[in-house]
C-alpha positions in Angstrom: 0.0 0.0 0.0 1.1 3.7 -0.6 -0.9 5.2 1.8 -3.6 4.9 4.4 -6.6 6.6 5.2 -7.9 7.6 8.6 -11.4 7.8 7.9 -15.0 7.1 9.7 -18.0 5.5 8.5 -20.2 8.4 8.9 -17.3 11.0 7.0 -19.3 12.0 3.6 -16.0 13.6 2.4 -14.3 10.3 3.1 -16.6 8.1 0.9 -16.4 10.6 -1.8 -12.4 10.2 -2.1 -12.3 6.6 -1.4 -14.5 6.6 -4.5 -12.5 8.8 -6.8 -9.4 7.0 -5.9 -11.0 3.4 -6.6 -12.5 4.8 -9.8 -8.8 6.2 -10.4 -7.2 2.3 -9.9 -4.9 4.1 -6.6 -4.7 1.3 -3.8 -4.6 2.4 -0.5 -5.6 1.1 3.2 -8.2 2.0 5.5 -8.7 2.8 9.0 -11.7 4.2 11.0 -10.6 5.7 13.4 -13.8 5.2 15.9 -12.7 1.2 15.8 -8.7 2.1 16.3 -7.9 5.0 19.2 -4.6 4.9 18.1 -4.8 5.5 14.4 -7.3 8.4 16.2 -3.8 9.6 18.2 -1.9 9.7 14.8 -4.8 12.2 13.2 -4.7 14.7 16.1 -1.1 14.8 15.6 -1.4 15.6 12.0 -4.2 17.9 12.4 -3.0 20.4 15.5 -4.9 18.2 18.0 -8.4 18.1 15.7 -9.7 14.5 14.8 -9.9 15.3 10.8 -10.6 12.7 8.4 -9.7 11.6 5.8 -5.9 12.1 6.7 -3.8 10.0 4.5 -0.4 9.0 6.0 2.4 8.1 3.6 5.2 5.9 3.4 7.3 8.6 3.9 5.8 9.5 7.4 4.1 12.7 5.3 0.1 13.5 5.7 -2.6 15.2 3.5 -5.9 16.4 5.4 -8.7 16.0 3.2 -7.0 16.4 -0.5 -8.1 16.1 -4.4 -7.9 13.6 -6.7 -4.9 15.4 -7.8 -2.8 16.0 -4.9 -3.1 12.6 -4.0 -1.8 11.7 -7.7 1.2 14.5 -7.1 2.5 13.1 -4.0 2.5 9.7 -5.0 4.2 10.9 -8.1 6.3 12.6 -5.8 7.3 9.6 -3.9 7.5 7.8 -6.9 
């Protein structure tokens, strides 16, 4: 996997990007973050203490807090 998503089952902005990204063929992970009070730990940290989702953590250790189609595609081209 290149990435995971911190997500939740009731996040409408999370269902729309896991859907562009299947439609796009990009693999990625999931975690809800209601089942995994870790994975919630590691979204505060990324997001200044707020519980925002999606946050997608990268391989390199790098987060994006609810991006496009297309800066998902940059930084994986990025880390390409």
């Amino acid at each position: 996997m290149t990435f995971t998503m911190f997500t939740t089952p009731w996040c409408g902005y999370c269902h729309r990007l896991k859907s562009q990204l299947d439609r796009e063929g990009i693999e990625f992970s999931i975690v809800d973050i209601e089942q995994e009070p870790e994975a919630a730990f590691t979204v505060e940290q990324a997001n200044g203490g707020n519980q925002t989702v999606p946050t997608l953590l990268f391989t390199d250790g790098s987060t994006l807090t609810n991006p496009s189609v297309a800066q998902v595609k940059e930084k994986l081209a990025a880390l390409a």
